[in-house]
C-alpha positions in Angstrom: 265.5 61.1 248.8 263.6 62.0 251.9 260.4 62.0 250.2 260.0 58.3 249.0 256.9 56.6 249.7 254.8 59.4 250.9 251.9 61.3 249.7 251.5 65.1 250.5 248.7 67.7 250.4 249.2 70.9 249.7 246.5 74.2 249.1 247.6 77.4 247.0 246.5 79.8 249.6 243.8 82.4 248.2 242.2 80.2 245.8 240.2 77.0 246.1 242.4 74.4 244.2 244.0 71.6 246.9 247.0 69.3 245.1 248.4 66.2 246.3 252.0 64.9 245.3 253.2 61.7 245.7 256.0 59.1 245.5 256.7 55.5 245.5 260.2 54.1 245.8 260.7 51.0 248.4 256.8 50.0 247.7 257.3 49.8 244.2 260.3 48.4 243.8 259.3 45.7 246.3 255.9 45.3 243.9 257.8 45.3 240.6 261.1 42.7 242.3 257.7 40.4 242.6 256.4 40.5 239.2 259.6 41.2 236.9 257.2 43.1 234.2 259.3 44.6 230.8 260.1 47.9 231.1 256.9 49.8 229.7 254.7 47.3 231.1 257.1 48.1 234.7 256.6 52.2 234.2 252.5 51.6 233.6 252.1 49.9 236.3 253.7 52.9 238.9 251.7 54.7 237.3 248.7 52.9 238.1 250.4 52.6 241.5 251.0 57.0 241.9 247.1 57.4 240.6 245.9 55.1 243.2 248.1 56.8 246.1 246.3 60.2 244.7 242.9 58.9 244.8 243.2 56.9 247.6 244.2 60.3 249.8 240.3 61.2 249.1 239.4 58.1 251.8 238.5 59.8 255.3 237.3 56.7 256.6 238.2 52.8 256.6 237.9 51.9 253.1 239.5 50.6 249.4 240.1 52.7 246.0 241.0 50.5 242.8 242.5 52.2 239.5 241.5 49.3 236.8 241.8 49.2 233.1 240.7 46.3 230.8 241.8 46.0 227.1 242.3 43.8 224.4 245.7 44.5 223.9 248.7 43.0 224.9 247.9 44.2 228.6 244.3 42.7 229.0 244.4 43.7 232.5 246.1 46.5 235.2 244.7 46.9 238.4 245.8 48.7 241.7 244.8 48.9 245.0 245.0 51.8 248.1 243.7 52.1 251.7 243.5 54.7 253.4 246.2 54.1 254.9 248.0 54.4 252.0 249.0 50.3 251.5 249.1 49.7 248.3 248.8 46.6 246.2 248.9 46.0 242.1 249.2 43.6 239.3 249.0 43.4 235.5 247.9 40.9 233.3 248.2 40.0 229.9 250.2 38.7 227.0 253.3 41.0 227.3 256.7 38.9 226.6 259.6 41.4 226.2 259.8 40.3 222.8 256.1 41.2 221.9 256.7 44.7 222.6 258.1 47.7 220.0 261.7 48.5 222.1 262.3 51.2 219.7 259.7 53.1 221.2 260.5 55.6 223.9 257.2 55.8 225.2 254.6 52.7 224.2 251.0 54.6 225.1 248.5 53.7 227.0 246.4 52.5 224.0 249.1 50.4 222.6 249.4 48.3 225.7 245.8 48.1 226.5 244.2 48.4 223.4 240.1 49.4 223.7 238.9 49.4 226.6 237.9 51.0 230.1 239.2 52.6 232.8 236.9 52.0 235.9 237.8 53.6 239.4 235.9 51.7 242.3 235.6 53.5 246.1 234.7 50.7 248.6 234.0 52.1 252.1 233.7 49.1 255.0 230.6 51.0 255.8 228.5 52.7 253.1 227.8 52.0 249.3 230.2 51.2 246.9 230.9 53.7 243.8 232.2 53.0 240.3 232.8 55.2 237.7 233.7 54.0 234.2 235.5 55.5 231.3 236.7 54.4 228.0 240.3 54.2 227.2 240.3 57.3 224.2 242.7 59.1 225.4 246.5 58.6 225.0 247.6 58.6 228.5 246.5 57.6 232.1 246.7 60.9 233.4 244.4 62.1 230.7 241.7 59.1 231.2 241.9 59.8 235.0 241.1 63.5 234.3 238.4 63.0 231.9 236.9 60.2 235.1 236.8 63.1 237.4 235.1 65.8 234.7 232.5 63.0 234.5 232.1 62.1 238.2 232.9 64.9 240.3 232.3 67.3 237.7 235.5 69.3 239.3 238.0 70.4 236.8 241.6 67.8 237.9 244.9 68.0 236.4 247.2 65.5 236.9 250.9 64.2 235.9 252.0 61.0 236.2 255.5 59.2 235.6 257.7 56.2 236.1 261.1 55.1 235.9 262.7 51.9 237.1 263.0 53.0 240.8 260.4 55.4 241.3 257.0 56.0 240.8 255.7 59.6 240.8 252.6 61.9 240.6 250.9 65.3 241.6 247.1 66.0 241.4 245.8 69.6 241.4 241.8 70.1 241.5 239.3 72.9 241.6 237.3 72.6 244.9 233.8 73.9 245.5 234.0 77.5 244.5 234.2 80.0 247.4 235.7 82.7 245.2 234.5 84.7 242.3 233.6 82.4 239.1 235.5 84.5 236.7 238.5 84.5 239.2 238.3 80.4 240.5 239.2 80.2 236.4 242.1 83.1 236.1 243.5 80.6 238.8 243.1 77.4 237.6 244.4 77.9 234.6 247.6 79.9 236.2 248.0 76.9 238.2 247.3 74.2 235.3 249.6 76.0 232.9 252.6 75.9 235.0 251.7 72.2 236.3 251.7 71.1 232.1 255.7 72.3 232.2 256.8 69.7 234.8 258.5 67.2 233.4 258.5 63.3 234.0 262.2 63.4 234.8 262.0 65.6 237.3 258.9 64.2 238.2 261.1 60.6 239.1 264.7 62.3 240.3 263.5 65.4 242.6 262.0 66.0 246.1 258.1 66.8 246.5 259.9 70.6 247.5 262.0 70.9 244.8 259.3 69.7 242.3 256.6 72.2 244.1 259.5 75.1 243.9 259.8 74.7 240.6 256.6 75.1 239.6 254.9 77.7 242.2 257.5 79.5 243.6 255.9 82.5 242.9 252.9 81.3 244.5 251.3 81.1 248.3 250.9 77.4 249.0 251.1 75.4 251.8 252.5 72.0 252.4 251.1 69.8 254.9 252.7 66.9 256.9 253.7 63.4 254.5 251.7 60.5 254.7 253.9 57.2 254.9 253.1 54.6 251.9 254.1 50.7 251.8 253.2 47.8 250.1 250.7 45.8 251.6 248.7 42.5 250.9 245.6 41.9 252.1 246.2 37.8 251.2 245.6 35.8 254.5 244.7 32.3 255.2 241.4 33.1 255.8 240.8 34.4 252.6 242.2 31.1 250.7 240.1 28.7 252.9 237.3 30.7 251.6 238.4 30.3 248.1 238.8 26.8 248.5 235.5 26.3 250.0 233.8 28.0 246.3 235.5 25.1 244.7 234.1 22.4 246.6 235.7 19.4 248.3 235.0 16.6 246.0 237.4 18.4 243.4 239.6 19.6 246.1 240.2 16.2 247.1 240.6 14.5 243.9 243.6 17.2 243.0 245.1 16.2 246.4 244.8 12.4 245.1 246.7 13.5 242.1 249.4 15.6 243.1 249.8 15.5 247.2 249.6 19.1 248.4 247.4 21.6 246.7 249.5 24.5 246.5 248.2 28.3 246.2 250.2 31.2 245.2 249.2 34.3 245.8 248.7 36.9 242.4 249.7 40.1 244.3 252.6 39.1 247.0 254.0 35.5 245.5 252.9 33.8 249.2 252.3 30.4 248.4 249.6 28.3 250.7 249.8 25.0 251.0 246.7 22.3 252.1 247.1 18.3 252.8 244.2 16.0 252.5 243.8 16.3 256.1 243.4 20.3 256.0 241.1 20.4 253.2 238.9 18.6 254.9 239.3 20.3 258.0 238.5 23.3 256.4 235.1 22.1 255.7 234.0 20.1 258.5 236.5 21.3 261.2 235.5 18.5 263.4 236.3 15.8 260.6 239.6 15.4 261.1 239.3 13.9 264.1 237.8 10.9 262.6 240.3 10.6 259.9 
């Protein structure tokens, strides 16, 4: 399918409601191959994965957008990462063997994975301040939560679909802009628009094109479809960012572990890298010229 792992905008022409739709194939799969997560803890997580592709299109400049959600249920944590240019990164954590979960359900929601809990949705610009907004986890699906996040923060009415299967990871965002039009007509729209976006379903959502899915619902409409935006997975893991790790710990511990089992050995959470440090190149990490008298 031509349209894995890209996002796309799109605007109904005439009104002032902008849509993005989305879709995750290689990435994911290359994310999920990592991790081995059960099934419904496997279609959460693209989900997580499509809302942060979504959000993440909002980023004009260099920058970070994480989709978290804390609980205390078998899934204590699910986090995902996007830049703007659209690398994405993910994990989940938690208490979630196969045989844990209810395989008679068809759909487990989002409650009975995470339990209570929050949903918070972090911006991090390299230059500016740093935004968070935090929701609780009331409602029965992520799409719902993310909706009632955007009715709190940007106060602009968002609807948005979401869905996962074992290959692909989908979703489409519609949302009310600043209103240029008539107040009594910006809502005739929106809910012409909303209606017809409620009917698609997540099937469809995971086995057809960005065209066919858009055709299918507004193909009575005016809209236009701007160019695709590639999307990979991407880790932001580097060596840098371990020494630095390392260095929090302290050397005196460092070195003792090194005693005791040789190499200390460091695998990344997100991409499986592992890093491995000798005596010699723990101590070069904290007095750089040390090693030469050892």
């Amino acid at each position: 399918m031509k349209d894995n792992d890209s996002l796309q905008r799109f605007l109904f022409d005439g009104t002032d409601i902008r849509g993005e739709i989305t879709s995750l194939s290689s990435s994911y799969q290359d994310m999920t191959v990592i991790q081995k997560y059960p099934p419904q803890i496997r279609d959460l997580f693209g989900e997580f994965l499509a809302a942060a592709s979504l959000i993440g299109a909002s980023l004009k400049y260099p920058g970070l957008i994480s989709v978290q959600a804390t609980g205390d249920g078998p899934v204590s944590m699910i986090m995902t990462e996007c830049n703007q240019k659209q690398q994405l990164r993910g994990i989940v954590r938690g208490n979630f063997e196969e045989q844990t979960l209810d395989h008679d359900l068809d759909i487990v929601g989002l409650s009975s994975l995470l339990g209570t809990g929050t949903l918070a949705v972090t911006i991090e610009p390299e230059k500016g301040e740093r935004y968070q907004g935090i929701v609780p986890l009331e409602l029965d699906t992520l799409s719902r939560c993310l909706e009632f996040y955007f009715e709190q923060s940007a106060q602009l009415p968002t609807k948005i679909k979401l869905a996962s299967s074992s290959s692909r990871a989908s979703g489409i965002l519609i949302q009310q802009m600043p209103q240029t039009k008539s107040c009594g007509q910006n809502q005739v729209d929106w809910q012409h628009f909303s209606a017809l976006l409620e009917t698609l379903k997540p099937e469809e959502q995971t086995t057809l094109s960005h065209n066919e899915q858009l055709f299918r619902l507004f193909h009575q409409d005016d809209i236009r479809l701007f160019e695709s935006q590639s999307i990979s997975f991407f880790c932001s893991c580097s060596l840098k960012r371990i020494e630095r790790a390392l260095v929090s710990i302290g050397l005196e511990e460092l070195l003792s572990t090194c005693k005791e089992q040789g190499l200390i050995k460091i695998t990344c959470q997100f991409c499986d890298k592992e890093y491995q440090f000798s005596k010699d190149q723990i101590i070069q990490i904290f007095e750089p010229s040390a090693s030469m008298l050892h």
